[in-house]
C-alpha positions as CSV (number, residue, x, y, z in Angstrom):
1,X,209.7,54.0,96.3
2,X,206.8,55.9,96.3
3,X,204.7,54.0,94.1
4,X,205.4,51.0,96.3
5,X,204.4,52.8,99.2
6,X,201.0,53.5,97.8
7,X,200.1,49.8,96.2
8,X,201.2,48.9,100.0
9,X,198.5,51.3,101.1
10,X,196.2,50.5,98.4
11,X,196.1,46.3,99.1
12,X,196.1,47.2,102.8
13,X,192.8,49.1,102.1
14,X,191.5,46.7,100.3
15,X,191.9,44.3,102.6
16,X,190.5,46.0,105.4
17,X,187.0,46.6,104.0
18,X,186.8,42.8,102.9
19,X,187.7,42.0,106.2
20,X,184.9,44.6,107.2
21,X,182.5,43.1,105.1
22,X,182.7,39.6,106.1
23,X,182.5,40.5,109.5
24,X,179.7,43.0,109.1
25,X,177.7,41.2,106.9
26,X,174.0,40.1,106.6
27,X,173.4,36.7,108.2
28,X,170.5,34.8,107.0
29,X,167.9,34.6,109.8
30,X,165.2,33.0,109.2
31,X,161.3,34.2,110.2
32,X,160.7,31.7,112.9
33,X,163.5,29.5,113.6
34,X,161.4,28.1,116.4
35,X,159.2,26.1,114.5
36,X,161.6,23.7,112.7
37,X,163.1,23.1,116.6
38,X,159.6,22.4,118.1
39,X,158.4,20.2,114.8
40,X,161.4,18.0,115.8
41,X,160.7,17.8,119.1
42,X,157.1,16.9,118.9
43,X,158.3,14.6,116.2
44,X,161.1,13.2,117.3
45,X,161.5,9.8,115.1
46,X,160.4,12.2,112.2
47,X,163.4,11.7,109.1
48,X,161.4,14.1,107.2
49,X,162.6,17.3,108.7
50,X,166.2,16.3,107.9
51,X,165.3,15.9,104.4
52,X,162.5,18.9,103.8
53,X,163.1,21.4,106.8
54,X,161.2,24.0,106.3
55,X,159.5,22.8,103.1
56,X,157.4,21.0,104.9
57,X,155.4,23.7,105.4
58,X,156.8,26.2,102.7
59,X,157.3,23.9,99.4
60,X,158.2,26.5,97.0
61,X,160.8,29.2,96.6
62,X,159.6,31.5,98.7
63,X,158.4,31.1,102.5
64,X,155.3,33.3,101.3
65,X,154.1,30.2,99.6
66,X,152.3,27.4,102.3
67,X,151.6,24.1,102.1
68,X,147.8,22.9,103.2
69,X,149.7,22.0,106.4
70,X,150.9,24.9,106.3
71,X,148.4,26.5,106.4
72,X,146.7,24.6,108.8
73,X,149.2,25.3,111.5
74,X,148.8,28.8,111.0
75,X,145.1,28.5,112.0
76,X,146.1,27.4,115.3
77,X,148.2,30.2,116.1
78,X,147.4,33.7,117.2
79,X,149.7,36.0,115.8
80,X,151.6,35.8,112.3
81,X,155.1,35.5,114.3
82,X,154.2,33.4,117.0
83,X,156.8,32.6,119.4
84,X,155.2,30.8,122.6
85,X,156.1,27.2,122.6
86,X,153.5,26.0,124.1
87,X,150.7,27.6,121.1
88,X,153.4,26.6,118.5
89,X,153.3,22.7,120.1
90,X,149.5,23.4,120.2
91,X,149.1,24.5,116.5
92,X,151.3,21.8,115.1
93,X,149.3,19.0,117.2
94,X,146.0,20.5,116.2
95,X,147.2,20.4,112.5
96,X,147.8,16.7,112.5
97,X,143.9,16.2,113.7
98,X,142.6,18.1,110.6
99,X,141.4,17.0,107.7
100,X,144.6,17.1,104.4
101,X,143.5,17.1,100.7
102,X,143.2,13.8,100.5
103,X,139.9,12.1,101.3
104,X,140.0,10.1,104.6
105,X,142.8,10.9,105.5
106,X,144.4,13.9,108.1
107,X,147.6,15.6,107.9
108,X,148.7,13.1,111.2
109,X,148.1,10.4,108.8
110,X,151.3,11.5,106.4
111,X,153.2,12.4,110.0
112,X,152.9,9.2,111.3
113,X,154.1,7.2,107.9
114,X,157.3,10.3,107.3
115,X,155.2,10.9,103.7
116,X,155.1,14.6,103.2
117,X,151.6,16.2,103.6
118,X,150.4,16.8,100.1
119,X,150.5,20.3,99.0
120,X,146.6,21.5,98.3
């Protein structure tokens, strides 16, 4: 009787901390979860974002690594973790205006088509 008493206690235990760690644990967050929200509203017929989300600016693995589109929307912004709409709207319309690796033609250019930006 005993021994049943403490395989009881034992499962019982057990479940308790996985029901702890479910509930307590980590929850991916990303950096800015702004910008993929204001992209899609200044782009609104945009199908790209459903397909790429965030690689649109971040193609690789990591969201270290930025795309020359990228990069140029981080020009437009003041701070590393911007989170004013309005300068995030700005940055991402001033972005489309410049000038992307290819010759002649401006990151709006790739917007405007749903053709990913190339990536440098």
């Amino acid at each position: 009787m005993r021994k049943m008493t403490t395989v009881k206690a034992a499962l019982l235990f057990g479940l308790a901390i996985a029901g702890l760690t479910l509930i307590c644990g980590e929850k991916q967050v990303e950096a800015r979860p702004n910008f993929k929200k204001i992209w899609a509203e200044t782009y609104p017929n945009s199908k790209m974002l459903i397909s790429k989300k965030c690689g649109i600016c971040h193609p690789g693995k990591t969201k270290k690594e930025k795309s020359a589109y990228g990069e140029a929307v981080g020009k437009g912004l003041d701070k590393r973790k911007e989170t004013d709409k309005d300068k995030i709207v700005k940055a991402i319309k001033a972005a489309a205006k410049m000038p992307s690796p290819v010759e002649g033609k401006t990151f709006g250019d790739f917007i405007e088509k749903d053709e990913m930006p190339p990536a440098k």
